[in-house]
BAMARTOR-69761 format. One record per atom (N, C-alpha, C): residue number from 1; chain; atom name; x, y, z. Coordinates in steps of 0.2 Angstrom, whole numbers, plus 2048, in hexadecimal, padded with zeros to 3 digits. Example, Ala and Ser with C-alpha at 12.3 -4.5 7.8 and 13.67 -1.06 7.14 Angstrom:
! BAMARTOR-69761
{rec 1 A N {842 7E4 827}}
{rec 1 A CA {83E 7EA 827}}
{rec 1 A C {842 7F0 827}}
{rec 2 A N {840 7F5 823}}
{rec 2 A CA {844 7FB 824}}
{rec 2 A C {840 800 827}}
//
This chain:
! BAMARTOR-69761
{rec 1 A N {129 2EB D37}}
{rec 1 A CA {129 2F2 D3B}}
{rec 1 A C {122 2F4 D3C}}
{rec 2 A N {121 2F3 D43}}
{rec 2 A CA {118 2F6 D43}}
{rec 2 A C {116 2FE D44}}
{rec 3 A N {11C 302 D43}}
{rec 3 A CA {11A 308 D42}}
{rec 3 A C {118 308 D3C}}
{rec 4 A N {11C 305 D36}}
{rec 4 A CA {11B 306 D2F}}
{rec 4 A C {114 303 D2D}}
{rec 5 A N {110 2FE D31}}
{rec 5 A CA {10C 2F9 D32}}
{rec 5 A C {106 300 D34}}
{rec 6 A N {109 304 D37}}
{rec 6 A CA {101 307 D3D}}
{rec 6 A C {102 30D D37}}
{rec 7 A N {109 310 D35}}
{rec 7 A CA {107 315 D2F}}
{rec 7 A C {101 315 D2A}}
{rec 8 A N {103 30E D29}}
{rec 8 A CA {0FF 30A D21}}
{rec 8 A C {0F9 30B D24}}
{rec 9 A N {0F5 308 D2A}}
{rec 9 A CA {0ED 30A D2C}}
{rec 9 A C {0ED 310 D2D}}
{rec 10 A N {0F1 315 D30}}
{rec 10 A CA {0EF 31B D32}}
{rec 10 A C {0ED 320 D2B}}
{rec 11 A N {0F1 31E D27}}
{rec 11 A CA {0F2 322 D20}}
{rec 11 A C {0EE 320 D1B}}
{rec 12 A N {0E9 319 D1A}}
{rec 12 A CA {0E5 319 D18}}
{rec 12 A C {0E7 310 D14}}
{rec 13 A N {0EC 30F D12}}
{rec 13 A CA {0EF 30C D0C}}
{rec 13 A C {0EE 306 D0F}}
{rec 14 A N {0EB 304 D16}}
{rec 14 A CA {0E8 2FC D16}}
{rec 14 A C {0E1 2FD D1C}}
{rec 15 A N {0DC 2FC D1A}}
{rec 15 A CA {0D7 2FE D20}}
{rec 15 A C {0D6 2F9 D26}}
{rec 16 A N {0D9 2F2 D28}}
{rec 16 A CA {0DA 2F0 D2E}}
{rec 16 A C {0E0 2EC D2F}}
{rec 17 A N {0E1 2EC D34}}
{rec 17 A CA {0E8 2E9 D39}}
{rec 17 A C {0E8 2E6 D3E}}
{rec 18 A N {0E9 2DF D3D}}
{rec 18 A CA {0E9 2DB D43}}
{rec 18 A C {0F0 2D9 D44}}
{rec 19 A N {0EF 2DA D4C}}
{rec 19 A CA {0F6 2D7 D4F}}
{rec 19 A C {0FC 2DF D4F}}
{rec 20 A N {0F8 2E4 D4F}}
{rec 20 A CA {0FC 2EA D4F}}
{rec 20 A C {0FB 2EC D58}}
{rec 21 A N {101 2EE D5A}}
{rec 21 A CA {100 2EF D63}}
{rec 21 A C {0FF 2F9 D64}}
{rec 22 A N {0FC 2F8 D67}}
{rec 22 A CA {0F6 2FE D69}}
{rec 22 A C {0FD 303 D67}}
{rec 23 A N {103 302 D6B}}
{rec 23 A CA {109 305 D6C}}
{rec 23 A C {10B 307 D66}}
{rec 24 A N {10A 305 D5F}}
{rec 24 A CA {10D 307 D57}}
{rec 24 A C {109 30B D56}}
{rec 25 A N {101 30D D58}}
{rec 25 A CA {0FC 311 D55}}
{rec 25 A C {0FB 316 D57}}
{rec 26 A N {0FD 315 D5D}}
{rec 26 A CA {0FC 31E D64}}
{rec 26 A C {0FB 321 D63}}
{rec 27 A N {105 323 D60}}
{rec 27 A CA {105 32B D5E}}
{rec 27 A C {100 32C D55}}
{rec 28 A N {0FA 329 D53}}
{rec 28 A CA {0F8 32B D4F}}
{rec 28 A C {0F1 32C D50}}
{rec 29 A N {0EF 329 D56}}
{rec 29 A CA {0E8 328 D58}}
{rec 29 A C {0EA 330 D5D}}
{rec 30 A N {0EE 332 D5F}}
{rec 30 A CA {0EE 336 D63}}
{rec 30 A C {0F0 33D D5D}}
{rec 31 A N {0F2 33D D57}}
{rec 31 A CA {0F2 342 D54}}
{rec 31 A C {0EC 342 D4F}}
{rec 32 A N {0E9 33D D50}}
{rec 32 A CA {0E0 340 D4E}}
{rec 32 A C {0E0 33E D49}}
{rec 33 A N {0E4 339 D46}}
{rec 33 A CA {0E2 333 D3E}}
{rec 33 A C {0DC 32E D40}}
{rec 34 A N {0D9 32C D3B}}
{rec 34 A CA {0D4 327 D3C}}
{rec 34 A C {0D4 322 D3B}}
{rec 35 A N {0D7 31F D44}}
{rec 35 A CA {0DA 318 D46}}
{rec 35 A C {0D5 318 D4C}}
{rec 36 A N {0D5 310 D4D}}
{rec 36 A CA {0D3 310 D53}}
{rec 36 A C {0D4 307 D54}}
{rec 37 A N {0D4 306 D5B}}
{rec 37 A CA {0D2 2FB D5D}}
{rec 37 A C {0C9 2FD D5C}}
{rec 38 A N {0CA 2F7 D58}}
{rec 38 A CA {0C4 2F3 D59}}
{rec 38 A C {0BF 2F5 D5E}}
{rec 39 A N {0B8 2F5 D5F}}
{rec 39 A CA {0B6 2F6 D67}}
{rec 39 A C {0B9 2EE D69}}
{rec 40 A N {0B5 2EF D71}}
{rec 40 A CA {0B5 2E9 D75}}
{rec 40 A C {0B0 2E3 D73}}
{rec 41 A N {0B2 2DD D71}}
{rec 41 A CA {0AA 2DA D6F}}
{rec 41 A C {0A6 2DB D75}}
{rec 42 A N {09F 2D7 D75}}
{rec 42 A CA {09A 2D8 D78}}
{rec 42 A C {09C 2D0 D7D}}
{rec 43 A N {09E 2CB D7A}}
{rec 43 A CA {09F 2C5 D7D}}
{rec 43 A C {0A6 2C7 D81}}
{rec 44 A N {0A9 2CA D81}}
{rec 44 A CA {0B0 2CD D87}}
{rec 44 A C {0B5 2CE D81}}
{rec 45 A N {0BB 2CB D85}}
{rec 45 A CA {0C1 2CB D81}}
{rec 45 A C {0C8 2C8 D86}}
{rec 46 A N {0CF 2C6 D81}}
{rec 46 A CA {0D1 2BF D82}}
{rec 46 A C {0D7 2C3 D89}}
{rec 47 A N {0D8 2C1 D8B}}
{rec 47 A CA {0DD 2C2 D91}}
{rec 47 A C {0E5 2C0 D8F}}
{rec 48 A N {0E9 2C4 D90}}
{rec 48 A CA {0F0 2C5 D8F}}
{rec 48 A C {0F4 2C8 D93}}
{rec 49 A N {0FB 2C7 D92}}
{rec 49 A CA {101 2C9 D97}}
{rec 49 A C {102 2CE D94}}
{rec 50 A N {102 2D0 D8D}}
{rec 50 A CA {103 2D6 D88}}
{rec 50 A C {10B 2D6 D87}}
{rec 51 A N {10D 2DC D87}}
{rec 51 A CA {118 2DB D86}}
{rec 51 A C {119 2DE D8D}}
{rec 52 A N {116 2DE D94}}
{rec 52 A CA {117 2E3 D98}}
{rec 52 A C {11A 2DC D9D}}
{rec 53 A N {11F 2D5 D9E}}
{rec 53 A CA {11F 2D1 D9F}}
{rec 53 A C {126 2D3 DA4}}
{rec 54 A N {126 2D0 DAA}}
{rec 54 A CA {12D 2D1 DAE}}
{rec 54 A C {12F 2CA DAC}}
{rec 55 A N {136 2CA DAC}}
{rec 55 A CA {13A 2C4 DAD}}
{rec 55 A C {140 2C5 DB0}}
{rec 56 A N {143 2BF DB4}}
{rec 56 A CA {14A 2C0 DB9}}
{rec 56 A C {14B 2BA DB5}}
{rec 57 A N {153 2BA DB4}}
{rec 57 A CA {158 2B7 DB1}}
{rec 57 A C {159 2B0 DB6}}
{rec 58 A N {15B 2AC DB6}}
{rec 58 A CA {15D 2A8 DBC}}
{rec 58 A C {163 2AA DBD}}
{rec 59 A N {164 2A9 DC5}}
{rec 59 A CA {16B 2AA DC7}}
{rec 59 A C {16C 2B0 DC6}}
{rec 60 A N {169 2B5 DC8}}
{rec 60 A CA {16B 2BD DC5}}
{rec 60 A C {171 2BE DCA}}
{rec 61 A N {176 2C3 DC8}}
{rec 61 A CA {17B 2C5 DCA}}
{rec 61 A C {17A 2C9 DD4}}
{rec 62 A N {175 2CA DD3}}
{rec 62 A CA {174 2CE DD8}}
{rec 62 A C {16C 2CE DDD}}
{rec 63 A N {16B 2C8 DDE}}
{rec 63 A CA {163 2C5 DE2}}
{rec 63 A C {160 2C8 DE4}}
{rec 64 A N {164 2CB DE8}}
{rec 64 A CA {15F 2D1 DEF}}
{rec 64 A C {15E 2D8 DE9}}
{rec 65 A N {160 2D9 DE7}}
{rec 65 A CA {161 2DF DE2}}
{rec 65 A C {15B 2DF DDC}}
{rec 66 A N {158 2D7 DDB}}
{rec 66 A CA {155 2D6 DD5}}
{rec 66 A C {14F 2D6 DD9}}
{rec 67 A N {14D 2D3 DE0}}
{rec 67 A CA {149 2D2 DE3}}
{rec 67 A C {144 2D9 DE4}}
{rec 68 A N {14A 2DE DE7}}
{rec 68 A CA {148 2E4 DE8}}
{rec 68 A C {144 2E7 DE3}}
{rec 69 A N {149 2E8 DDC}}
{rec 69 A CA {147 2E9 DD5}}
{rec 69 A C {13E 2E9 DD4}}
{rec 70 A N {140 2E2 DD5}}
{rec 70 A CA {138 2DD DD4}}
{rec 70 A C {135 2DF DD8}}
{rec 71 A N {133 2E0 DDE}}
{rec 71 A CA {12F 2E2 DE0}}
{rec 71 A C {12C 2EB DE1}}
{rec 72 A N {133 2EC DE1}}
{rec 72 A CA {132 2F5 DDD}}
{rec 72 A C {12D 2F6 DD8}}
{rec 73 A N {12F 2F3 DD3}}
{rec 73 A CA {12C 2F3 DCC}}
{rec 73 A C {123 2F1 DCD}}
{rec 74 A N {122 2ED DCE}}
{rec 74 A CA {11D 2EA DD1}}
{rec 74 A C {118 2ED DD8}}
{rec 75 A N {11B 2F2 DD9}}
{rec 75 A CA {118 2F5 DDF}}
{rec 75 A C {114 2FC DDD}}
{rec 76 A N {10F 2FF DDF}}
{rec 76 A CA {10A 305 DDD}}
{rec 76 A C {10E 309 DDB}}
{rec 77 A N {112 30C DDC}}
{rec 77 A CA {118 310 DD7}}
{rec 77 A C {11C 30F DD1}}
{rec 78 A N {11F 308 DD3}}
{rec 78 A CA {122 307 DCD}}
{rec 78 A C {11D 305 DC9}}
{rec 79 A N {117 303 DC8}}
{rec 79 A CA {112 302 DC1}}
{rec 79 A C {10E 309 DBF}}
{rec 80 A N {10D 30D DC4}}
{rec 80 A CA {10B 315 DC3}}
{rec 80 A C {113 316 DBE}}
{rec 81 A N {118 317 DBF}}
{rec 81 A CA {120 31A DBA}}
{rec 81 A C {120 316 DB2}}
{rec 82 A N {11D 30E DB2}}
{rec 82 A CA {120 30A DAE}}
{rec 82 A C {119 30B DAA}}
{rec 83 A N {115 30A DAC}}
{rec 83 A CA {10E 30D DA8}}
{rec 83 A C {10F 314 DA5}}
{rec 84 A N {111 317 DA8}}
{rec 84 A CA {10F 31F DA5}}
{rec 84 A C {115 31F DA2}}
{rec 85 A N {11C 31B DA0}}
{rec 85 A CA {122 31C D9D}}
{rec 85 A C {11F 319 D98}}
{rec 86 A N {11C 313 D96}}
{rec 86 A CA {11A 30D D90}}
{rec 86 A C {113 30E D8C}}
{rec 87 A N {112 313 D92}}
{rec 87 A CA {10A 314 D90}}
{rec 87 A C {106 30E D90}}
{rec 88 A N {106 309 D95}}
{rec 88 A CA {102 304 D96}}
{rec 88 A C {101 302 D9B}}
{rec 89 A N {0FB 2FE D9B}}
{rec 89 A CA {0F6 300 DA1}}
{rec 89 A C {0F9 2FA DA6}}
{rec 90 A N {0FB 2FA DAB}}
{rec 90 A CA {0FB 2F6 DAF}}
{rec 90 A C {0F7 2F2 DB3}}
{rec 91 A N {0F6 2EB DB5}}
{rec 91 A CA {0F1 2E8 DB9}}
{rec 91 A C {0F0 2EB DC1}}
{rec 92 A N {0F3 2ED DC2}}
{rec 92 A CA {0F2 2F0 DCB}}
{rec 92 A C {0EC 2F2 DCA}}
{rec 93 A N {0E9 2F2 DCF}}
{rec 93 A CA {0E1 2F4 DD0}}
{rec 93 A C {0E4 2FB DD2}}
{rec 94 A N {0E8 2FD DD7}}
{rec 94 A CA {0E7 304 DDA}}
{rec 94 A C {0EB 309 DD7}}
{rec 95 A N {0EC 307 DD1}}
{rec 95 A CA {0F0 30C DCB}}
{rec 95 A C {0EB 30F DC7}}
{rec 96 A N {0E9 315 DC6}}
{rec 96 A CA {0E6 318 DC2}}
{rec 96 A C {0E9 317 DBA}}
{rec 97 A N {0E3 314 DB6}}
{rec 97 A CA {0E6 313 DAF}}
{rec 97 A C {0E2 317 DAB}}
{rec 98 A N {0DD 319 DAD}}
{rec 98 A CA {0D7 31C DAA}}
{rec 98 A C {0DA 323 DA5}}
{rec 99 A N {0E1 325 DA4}}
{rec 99 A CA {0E4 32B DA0}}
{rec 99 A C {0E4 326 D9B}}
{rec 100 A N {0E6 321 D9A}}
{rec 100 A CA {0E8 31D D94}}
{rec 100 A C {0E2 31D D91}}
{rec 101 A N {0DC 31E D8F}}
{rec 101 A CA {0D5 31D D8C}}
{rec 101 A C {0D7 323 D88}}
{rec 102 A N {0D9 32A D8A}}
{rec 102 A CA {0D9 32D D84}}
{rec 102 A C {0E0 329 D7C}}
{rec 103 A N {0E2 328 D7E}}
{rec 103 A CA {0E7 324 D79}}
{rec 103 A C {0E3 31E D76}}
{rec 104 A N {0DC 31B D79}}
{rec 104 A CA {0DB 317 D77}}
{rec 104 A C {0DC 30F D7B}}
{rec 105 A N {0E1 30D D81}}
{rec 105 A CA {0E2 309 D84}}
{rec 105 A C {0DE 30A D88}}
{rec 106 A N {0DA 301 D8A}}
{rec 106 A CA {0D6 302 D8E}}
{rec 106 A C {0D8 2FA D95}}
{rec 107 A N {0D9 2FF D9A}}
{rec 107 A CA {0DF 2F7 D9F}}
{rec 107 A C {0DB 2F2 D9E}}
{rec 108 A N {0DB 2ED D9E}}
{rec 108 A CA {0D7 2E7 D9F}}
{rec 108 A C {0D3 2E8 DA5}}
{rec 109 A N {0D6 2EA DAC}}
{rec 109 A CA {0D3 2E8 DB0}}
{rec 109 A C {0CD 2F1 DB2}}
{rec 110 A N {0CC 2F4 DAD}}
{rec 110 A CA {0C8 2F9 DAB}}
{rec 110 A C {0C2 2F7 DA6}}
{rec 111 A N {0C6 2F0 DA5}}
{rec 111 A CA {0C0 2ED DA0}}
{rec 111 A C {0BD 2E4 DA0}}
{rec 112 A N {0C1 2DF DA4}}
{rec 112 A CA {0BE 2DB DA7}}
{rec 112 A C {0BE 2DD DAC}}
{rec 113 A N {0BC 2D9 DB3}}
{rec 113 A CA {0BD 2D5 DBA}}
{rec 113 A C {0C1 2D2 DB9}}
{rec 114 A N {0C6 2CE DC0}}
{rec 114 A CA {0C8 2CA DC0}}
{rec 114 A C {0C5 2C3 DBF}}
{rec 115 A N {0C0 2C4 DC1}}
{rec 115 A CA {0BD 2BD DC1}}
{rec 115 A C {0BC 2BC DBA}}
{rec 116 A N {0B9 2C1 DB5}}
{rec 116 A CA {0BA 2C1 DAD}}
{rec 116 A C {0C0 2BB DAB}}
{rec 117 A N {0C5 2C1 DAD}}
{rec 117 A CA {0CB 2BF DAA}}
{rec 117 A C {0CE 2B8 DAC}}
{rec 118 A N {0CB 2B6 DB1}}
{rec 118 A CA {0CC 2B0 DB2}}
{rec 118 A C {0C9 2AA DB0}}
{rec 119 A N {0C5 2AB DAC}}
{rec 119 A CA {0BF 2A8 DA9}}
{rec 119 A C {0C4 2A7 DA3}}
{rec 120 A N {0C6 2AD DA0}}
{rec 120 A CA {0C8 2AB D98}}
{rec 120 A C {0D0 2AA D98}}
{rec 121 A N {0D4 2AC D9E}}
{rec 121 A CA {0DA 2AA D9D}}
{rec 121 A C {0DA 2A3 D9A}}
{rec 122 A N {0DE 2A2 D95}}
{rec 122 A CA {0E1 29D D91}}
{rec 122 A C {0EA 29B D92}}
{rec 123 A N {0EE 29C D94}}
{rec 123 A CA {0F4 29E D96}}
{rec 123 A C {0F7 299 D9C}}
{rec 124 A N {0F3 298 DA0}}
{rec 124 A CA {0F4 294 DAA}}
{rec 124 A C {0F6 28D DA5}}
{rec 125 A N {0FA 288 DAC}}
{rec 125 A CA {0FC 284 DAA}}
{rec 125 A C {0F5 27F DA9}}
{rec 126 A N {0F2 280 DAF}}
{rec 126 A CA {0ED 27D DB1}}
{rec 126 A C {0E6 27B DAA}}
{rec 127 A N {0E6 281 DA8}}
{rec 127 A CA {0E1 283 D9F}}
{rec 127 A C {0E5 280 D9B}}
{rec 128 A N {0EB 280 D9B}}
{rec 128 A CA {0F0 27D D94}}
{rec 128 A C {0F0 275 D96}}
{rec 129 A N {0F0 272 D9C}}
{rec 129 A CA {0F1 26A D9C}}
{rec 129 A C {0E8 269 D9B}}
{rec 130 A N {0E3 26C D9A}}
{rec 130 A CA {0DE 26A D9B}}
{rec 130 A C {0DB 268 D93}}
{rec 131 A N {0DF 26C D8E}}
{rec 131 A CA {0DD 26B D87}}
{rec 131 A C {0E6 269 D83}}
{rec 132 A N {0EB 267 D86}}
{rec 132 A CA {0F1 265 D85}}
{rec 132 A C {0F1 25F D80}}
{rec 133 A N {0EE 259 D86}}
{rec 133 A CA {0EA 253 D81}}
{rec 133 A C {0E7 251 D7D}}
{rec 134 A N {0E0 253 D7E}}
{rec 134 A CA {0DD 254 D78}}
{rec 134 A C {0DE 256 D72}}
{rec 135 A N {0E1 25E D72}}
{rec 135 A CA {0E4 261 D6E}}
{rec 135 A C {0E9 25D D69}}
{rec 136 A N {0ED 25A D6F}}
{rec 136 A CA {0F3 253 D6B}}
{rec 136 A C {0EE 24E D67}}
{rec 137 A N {0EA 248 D6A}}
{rec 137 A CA {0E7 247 D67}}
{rec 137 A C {0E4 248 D61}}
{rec 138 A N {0DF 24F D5F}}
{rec 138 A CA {0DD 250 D5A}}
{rec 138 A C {0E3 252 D54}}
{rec 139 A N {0E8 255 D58}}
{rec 139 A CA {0EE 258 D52}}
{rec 139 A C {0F0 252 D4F}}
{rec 140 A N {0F1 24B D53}}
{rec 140 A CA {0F5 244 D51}}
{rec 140 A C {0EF 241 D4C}}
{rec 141 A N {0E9 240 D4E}}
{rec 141 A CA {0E3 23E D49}}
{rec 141 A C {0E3 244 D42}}
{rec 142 A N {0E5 24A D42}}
{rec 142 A CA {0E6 24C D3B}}
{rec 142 A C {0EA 24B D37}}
{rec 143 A N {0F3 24B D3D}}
{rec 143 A CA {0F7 24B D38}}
{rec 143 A C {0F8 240 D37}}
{rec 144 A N {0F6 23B D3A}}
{rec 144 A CA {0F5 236 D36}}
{rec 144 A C {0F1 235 D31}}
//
């Protein structure tokens, strides 16, 4: 339970938490307990899709109807509603996310470049096939 997890930091009874999502600790950072993320390192920091992820089911029942959805969602309004619902920052450049800093969220694209984040993304099929092998390789040489 990571409210229970963001209690324990906020309240004193563990002093760091790794792997706690900015979303369990808000409402304490926003009521003035002595929480906070880590700064930003100096050498950057890593690139993610975070839990803000869309997925369409195969075969949905209603095509045209998901299409719309999906592009709704995806459009300057639907991430202005969905961001300010979740309280999380959206990648749209022309979405203002700059409210979220008082809670503590900081958008990625308010803190890399694109081009940054294309640098460190890890994730593309293209970066996974490129350390795939090797990776097998070294895992195979350990475990014989």
């Amino acid at each position: 339970d990571q409210r229970v997890l963001a209690e324990s930091l906020a309240k004193g009874r563990v002093a760091v938490m790794m792997g706690l999502t900015y979303y369990s600790f808000a409402p304490f950072v926003k009521a003035g307990l002595p929480i906070k993320s880590l700064p930003a390192l100096k050498e950057g920091t890593y690139g993610t899709a975070g839990s803000g992820n869309l997925t369409i089911i195969k075969n949905p029942a209603h095509p045209n109807a998901t299409k719309v959805f999906v592009n709704w969602v995806l459009s300057r309004e639907g991430q202005e509603i969905v961001s300010k619902a979740l309280g999380q920052a959206t990648r749209r450049l022309d979405v203002d996310t700059k409210w979220l800093r008082e809670g503590g969220v900081i958008a990625a694209k308010d803190q890399i470049s694109v081009q940054e984040f294309l640098k460190i993304e890890n994730q593309s099929e293209e970066k996974l096939d490129k350390v795939r092998e090797p990776a097998l390789k070294v895992a195979q040489a350990l475990l014989n």
